[in-house]
C-alpha positions in Angstrom: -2.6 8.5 41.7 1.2 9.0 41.3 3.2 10.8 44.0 4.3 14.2 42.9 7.2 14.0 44.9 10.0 11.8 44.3 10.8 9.1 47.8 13.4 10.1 50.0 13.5 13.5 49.2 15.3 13.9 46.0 17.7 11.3 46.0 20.3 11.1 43.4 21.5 7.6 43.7 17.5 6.7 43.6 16.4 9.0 40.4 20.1 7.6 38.7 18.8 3.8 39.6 15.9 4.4 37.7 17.2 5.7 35.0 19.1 3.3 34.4 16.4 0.6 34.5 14.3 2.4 32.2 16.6 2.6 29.7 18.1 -0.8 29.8 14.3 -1.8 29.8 13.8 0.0 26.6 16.5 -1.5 25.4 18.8 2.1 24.4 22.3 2.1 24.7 23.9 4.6 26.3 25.5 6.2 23.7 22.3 6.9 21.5 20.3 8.1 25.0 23.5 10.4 25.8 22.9 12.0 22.5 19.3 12.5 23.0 19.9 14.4 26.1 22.6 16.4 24.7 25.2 14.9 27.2 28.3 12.5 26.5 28.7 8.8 27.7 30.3 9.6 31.0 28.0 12.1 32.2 25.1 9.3 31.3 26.9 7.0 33.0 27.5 9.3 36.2 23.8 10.5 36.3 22.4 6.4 36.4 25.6 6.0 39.3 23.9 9.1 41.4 27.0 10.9 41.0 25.7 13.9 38.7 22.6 16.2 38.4 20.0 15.4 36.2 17.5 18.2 35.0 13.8 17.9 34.4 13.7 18.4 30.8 16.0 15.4 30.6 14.4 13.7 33.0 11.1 14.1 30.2 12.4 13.6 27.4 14.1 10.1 28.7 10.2 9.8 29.6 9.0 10.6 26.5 11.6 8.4 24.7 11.2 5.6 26.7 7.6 5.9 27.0 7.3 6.0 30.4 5.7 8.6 33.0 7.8 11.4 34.5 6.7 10.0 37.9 7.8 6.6 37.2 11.4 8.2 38.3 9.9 8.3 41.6 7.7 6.0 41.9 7.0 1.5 42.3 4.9 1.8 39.2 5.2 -0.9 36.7 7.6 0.1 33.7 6.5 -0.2 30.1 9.3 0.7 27.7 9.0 1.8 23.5 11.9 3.0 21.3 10.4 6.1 19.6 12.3 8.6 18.0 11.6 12.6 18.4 13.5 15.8 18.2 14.5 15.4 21.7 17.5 17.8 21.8 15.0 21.0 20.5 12.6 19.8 22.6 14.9 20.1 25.6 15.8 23.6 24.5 11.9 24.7 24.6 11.3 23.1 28.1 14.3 24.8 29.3 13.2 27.9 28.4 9.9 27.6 29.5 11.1 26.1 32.8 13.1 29.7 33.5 10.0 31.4 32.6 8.1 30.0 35.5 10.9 29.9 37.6 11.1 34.0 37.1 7.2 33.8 37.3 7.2 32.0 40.7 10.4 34.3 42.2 8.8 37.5 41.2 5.1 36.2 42.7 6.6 35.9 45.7 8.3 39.0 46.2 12.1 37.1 45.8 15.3 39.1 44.1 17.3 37.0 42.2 19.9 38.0 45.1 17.6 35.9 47.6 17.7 33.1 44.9 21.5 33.0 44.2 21.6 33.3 47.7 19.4 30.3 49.0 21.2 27.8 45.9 24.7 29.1 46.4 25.1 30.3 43.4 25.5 33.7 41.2 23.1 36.1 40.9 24.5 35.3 37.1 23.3 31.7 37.1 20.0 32.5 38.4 19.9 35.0 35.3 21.1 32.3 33.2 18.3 29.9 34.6 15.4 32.2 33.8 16.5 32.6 30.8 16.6 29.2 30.1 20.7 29.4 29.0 21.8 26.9 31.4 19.9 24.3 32.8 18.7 23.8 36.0 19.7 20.6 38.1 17.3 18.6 39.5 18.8 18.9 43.4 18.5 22.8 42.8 14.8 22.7 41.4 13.7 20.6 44.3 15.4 23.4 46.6 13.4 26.2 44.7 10.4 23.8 44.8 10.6 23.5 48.8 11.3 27.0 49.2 8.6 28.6 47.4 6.1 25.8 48.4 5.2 24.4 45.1 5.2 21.2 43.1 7.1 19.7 40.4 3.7 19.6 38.7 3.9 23.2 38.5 7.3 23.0 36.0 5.8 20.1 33.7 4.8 20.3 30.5 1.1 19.9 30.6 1.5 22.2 33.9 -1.5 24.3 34.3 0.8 27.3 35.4 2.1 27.5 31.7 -2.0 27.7 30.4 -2.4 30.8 31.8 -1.9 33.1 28.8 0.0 33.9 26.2 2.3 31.8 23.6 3.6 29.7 26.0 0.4 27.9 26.0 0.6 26.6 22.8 4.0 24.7 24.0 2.7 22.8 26.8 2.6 19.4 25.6 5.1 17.6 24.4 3.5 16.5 20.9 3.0 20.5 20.1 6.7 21.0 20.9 7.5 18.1 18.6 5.0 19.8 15.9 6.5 23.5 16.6 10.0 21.9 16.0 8.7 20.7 12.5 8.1 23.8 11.0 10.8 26.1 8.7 13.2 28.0 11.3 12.2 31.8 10.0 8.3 30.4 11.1 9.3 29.1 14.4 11.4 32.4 15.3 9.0 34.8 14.5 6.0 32.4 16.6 8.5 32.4 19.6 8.8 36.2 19.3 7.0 37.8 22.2 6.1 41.3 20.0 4.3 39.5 17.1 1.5 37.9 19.6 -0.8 40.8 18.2 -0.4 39.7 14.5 -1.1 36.2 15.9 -4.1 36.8 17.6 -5.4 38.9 14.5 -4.6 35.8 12.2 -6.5 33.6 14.4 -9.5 35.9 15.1 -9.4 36.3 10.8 -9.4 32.0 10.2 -12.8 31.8 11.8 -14.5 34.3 9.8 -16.2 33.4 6.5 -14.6 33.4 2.8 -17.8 36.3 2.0 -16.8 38.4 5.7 -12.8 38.2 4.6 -13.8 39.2 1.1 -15.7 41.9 2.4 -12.9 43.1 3.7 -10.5 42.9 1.3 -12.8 44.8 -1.1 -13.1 47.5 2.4 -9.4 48.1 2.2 -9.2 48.3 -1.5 -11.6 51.3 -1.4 -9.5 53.0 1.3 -6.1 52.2 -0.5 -7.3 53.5 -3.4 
């Protein structure tokens, strides 16, 4: 069984080393994994040195796009390495969002202000708005704080995490292949799914694709009797 938590704490220089073995193994240049991750060259290049933050949802997609294991960052395992190509910049967007979603969650669980937040990061109470939001991403060293602090795992923030199964629409976006599907379908579809007040119409459209063509028509002729 993988180790949930990386060695040494969570060590830059160590994450950034693997990194860059992954993705000379998978053979990707920097420039094309740069653009993946929604970065530039240099910041690549000072991530893989230990010299810059790296955030989970990059730390995933360079997973998913090297077809590797999240834990494999942290871990001895063997590395096996496959070019694949995937929406990787909207599915960072997604994570991020959904990250801040359970980062409120967790905060608000355990009776935390965003004050005691801002406070225990050293950062604005602004950031941490920003954060749960999922407008600005969340560093790696600062997640492992939040993680330590609030006594939980990384497990908890990743995308088949069973903390994001617990209701609502943010189940459907657990896994990485739906997010790839969701990010696939026309823009005016994908905004009104991620809209919060249209769950009810959802939930009637699913509850109305499991009954019958003779129950729907049923009720079609019903509502043509009232309308007219």
């Amino acid at each position: 069984m993988a180790n949930d938590k990386p060695q040494a704490g969570l060590d830059q220089k160590l994450i950034g080393q693997k990194i860059h073995t992954v993705r000379v193994r998978a053979g990707l240049n920097i420039e094309e994994v740069s653009a993946s991750l929604g970065t530039t060259p240099e910041i690549l290049s000072q991530i893989e040195a230990g010299q810059h933050d790296v955030t989970l949802p990059q730390l995933e997609i360079l997973a998913l796009i090297c077809n590797v294991t999240i834990t494999d960052f942290w871990s001895a395992d063997a590395l096996k390495t496959k070019k694949v190509d995937y929406p990787t910049l909207q599915i960072i967007d997604l994570r991020r969002r959904i990250i801040g979603v359970l980062l409120k969650q967790t905060r608000i669980e355990a009776g935390a202000s965003e004050e005691d937040v801002a406070t225990l990061l050293n950062i604005s109470v602004e950031q941490v708005t920003q954060y749960e939001l999922g407008q600005v991403d969340i560093p790696m060293q600062q997640l492992g704080a939040l993680r330590d602090h609030f006594g939980i795992t990384f497990s908890y923030f990743l995308d088949d995490s069973s903390a994001v199964k617990k209701g609502g629409f943010t189940q459907d976006l657990t896994m990485l292949d739906e997010i790839v599907e969701f990010t696939q379908l026309p823009q005016d579809v994908r905004e009104f799914l991620a809209n919060p007040a249209n769950l009810l119409y959802l939930n009637i459209a699913m509850k109305l694709s499991e009954l019958s063509v003779d129950t729907l028509r049923g009720l079609a002729e019903g509502l043509l009797e009232v309308t007219y």
